[in-house]
N, C-alpha and C positions, 0 to 999 in steps of 0.2 A: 578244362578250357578256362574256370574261374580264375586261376591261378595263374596262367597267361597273360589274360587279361588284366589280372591287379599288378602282375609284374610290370608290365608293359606301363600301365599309367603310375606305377612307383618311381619308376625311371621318368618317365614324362615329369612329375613333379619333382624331382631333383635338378629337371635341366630346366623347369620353369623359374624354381628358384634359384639356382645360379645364374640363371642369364634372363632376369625378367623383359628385360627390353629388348636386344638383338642377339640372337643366338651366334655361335661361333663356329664357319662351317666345318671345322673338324670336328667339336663336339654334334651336332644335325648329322656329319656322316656317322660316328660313332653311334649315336643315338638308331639309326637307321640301318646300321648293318653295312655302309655300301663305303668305296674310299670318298675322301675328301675330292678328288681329281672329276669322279665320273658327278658328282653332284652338281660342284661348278658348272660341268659341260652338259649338264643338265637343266640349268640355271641358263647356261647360253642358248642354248637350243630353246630357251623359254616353251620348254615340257614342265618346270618344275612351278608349281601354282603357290606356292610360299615363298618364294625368294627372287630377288631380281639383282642385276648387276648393270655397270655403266663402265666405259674403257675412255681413258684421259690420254693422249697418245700409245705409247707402247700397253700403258697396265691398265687393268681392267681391276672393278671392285666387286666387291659381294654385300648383299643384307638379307639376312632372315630375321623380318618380326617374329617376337617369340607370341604373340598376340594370333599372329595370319600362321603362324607354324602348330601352334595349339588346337585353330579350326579347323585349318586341314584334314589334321591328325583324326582326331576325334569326329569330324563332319559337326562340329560343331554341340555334340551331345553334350558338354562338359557346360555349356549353357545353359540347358533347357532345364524347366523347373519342373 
């Protein structure tokens, strides 16, 4: 299970350091296993607690802090001393 677990935040810290500020939600899907499509509608349904979106006429946007994606993740363990 160690081994899971270090993979898992190996990969977390690849995609913190590539997208320190807002994550990109195909990378979040990839990162999560799930498609790009169902995260959005995920995102709309405001189910998903790290990302929020806004619609300007017809298009709608996305943002995932990589900040509020990292607490999530971890429940915040990656902070604690």
């Amino acid at each position: 299970m160690k081994t899971v677990v270090d993979d898992c935040m190996e990969e977390l810290e690849k995609l913190v350091t590539s997208y320190p500020r807002w994550i990109p939600i195909t990378a979040a899907a990839e990162f999560l296993h799930v498609k790009p499509e169902a995260l959005r509608a995920s995102i709309e349904q405001r189910n998903c607690p790290f990302g929020f979106c806004w619609k300007l006429g017809d298009r709608t946007a996305y943002k995932l802090p990589t900040f509020t994606f990292v607490c999530w993740y971890t429940k915040g363990a990656c902070f604690s001393a």
